[in-house]
C-alpha positions in Angstrom: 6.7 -66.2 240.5 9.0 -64.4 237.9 7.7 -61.9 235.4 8.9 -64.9 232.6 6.6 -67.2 233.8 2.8 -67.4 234.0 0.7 -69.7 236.1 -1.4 -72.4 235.3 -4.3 -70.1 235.6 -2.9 -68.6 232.8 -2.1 -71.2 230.1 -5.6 -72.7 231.0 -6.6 -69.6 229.9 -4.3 -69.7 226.8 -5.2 -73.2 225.7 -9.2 -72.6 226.0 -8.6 -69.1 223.5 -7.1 -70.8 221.0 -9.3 -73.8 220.9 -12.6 -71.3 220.9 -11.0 -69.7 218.0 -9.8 -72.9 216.1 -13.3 -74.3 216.4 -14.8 -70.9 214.9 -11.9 -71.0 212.1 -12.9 -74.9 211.3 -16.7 -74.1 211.8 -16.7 -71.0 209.3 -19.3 -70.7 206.6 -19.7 -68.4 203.9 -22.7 -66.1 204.0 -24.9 -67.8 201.9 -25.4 -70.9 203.8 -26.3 -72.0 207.2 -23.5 -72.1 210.1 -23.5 -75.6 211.6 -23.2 -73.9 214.8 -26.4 -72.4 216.3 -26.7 -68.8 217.2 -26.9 -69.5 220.9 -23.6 -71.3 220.5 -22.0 -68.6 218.5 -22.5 -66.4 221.4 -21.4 -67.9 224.4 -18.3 -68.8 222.4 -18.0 -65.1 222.4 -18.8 -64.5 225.7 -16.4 -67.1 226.9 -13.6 -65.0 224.6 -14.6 -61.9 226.1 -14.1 -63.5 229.7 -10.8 -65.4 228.8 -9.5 -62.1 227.7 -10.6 -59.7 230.7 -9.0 -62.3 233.1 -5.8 -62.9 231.2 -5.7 -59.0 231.2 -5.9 -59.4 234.9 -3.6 -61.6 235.8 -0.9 -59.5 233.4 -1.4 -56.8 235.3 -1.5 -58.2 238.7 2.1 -60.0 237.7 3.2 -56.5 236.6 3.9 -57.6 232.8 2.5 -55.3 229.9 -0.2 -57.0 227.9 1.0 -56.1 224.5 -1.3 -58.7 223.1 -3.6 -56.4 221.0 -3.0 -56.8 217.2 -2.1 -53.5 215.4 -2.8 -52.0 211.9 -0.1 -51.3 209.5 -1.1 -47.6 209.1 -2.1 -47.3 213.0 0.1 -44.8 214.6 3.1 -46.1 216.7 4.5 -45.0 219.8 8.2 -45.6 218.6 10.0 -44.2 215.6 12.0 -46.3 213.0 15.2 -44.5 211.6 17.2 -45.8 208.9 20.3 -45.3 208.3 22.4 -44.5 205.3 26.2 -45.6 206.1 27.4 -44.1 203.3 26.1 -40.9 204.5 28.4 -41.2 207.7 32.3 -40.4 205.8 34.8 -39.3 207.4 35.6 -35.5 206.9 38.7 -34.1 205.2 40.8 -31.6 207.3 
């Protein structure tokens, strides 16, 4: 298996995540009222995103590829350095 593919396994994986997280999204309540989803619920959804993420962290590294699926903040510090470039700063000197 190439390092551009990924098994079944692993879009199982992906399909299950994002269907956890679309039923919390759909199933979100403000604060002041009751979830329709009970607390026991609640937490094995989480549980089952905590497992979905361990093994697809797994199976990344077992394929070799970099799991560079982790979100970052604006402000967090980056391991690569953006340069920009003036071209008008780049004439031609005059012998």
């Amino acid at each position: 298996m190439s390092k551009d593919t990924i098994s079944k396994e692993e879009q199982i994986l992906q399909v299950m995540r994002k269907v956890l997280t679309d039923i919390a999204k759909d199933t979100y309540t403000p604060a002041d009222l009751k979830h329709p989803l009970s607390e026991g619920t609640i937490h094995s959804i989480r549980d089952c995103l905590s497992l979905i993420t361990s093994r697809e962290a797994e199976l990344a590294k077992e394929a070799g590829r970099e799991n560079s699926m982790r979100p970052r903040y604006i402000d967090e510090p980056s391991s690569s350095v953006e340069v920009k470039l003036d071209p008008n700063n780049f004439k031609p000197k005059k012998d």
